[in-house]
C-alpha positions as CSV (number, residue, x, y, z in Angstrom):
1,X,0.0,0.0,0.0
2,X,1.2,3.4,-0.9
3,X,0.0,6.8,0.2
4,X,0.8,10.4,-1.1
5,X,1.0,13.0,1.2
6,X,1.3,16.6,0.0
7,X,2.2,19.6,2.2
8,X,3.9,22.8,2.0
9,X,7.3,23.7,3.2
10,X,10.7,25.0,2.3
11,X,14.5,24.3,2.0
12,X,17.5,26.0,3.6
13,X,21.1,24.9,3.4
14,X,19.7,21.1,3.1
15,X,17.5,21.0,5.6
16,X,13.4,20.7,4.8
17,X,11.0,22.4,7.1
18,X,7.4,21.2,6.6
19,X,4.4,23.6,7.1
20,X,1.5,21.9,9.3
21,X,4.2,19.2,11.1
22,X,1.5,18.0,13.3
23,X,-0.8,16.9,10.6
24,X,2.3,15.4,8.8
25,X,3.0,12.9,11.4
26,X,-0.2,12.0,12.2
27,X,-0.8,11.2,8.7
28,X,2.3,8.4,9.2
29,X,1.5,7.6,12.7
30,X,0.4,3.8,11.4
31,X,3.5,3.5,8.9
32,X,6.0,1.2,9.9
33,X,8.4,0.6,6.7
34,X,8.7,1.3,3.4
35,X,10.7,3.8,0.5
36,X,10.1,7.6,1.8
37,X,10.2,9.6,-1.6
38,X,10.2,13.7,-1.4
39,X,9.5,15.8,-4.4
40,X,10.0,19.2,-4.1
41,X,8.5,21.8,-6.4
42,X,8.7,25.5,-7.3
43,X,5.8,27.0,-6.4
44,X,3.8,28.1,-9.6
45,X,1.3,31.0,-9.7
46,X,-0.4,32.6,-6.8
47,X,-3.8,33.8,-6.0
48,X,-3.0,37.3,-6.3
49,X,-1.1,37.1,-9.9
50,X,-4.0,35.1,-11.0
51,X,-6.6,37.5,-9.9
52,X,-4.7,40.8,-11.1
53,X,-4.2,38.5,-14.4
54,X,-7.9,38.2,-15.2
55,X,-9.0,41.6,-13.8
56,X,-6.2,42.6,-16.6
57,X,-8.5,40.4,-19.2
58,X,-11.6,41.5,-17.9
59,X,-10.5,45.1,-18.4
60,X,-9.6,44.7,-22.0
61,X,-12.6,42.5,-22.9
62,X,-14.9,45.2,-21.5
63,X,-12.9,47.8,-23.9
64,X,-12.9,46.0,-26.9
65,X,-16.3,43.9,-26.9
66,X,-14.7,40.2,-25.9
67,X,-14.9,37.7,-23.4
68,X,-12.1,37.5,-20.9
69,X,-11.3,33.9,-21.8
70,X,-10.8,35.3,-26.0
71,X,-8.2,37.8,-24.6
72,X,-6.3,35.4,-22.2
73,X,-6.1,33.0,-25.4
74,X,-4.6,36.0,-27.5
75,X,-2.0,37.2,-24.6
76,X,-1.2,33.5,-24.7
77,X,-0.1,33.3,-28.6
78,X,1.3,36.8,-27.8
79,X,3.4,35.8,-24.6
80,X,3.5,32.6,-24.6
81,X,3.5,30.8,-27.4
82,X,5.8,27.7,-28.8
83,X,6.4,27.0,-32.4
84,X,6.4,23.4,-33.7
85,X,7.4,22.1,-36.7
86,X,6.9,18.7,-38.6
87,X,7.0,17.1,-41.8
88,X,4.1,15.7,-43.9
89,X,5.9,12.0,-44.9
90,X,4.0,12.0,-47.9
91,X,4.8,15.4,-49.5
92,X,8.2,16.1,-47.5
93,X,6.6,19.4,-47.0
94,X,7.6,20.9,-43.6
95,X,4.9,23.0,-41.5
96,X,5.0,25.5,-38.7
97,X,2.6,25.4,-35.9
98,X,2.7,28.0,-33.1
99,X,-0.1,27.4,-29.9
100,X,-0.6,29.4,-26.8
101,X,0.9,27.7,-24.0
102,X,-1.0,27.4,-20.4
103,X,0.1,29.4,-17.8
104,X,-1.7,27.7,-15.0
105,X,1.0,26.0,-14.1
106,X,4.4,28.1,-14.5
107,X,6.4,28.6,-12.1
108,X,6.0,31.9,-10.0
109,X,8.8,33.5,-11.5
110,X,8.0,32.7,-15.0
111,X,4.3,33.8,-14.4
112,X,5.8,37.0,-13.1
113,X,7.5,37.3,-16.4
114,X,4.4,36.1,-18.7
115,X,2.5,39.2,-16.6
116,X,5.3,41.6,-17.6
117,X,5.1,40.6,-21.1
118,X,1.5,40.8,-21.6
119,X,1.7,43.7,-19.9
120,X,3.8,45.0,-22.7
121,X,2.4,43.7,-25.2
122,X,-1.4,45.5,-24.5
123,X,0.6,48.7,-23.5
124,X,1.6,48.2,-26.9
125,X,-2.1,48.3,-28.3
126,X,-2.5,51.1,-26.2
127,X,-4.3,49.8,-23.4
128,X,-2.8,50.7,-20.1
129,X,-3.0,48.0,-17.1
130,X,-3.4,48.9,-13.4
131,X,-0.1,47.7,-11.3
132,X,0.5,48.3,-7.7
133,X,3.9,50.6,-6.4
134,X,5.9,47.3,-5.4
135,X,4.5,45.4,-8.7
136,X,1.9,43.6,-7.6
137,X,2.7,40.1,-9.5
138,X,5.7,39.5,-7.3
């Protein structure tokens, strides 16, 4: 029998420091033996980046007559994007594809980034989005 157990915490100089320690060990109270794997991951996006995000696509909708969810596909192909290419075996001909890539689950750096590029990018099409002093994505 296995059992996943997921909790927040951090690392310093090697040593990890779980949040909610008390629920932790109760939750392997009736363990006795067995392999112990730890995975730690970045943390990706917050609430407060994701709420500025779609009051940012709200915004813009509103201006220019679409739904929120249209512009957060557009910033998407805009600031995020990857570009793909394959061959058709039949014809040898070689195509280009270029998609919007999530963003629900970058990194909170990278999100940072995305934000500051599509920030850009509709300052560029003159629309001008509301950030705090301190930059309120970070």
């Amino acid at each position: 029998m296995s059992r996943k157990i997921i909790t927040r915490g951090r690392v310093e100089d090697g040593v990890l420091f779980v949040k909610q320690t008390r629920l932790l060990h109760e939750s392997l109270a009736d363990w006795k033996t067995g392999d112990v794997r730890v995975t730690i991951e970045k943390d990706t996006r917050n609430l407060r980046q994701n709420a500025l995000m779609w009051v940012w696509w709200t915004l813009i909708g509103n201006e220019i007559g679409e739904d929120p969810q249209r512009i957060h596909e557009i910033t998407k192909l805009n600031c995020n994007a990857k570009t793909t290419m394959w061959t058709d075996k039949k014809t040898g001909e070689i195509h280009e594809a270029t998609v919007g890539m999530s963003t629900a689950d970058l990194p909170f750096d990278a999100f940072s980034e995305f934000l500051e590029r599509a920030r850009i990018f509709w300052g560029e099409q003159g629309y001008s989005l509301p950030v705090s002093e301190e930059g309120i994505w970070r």
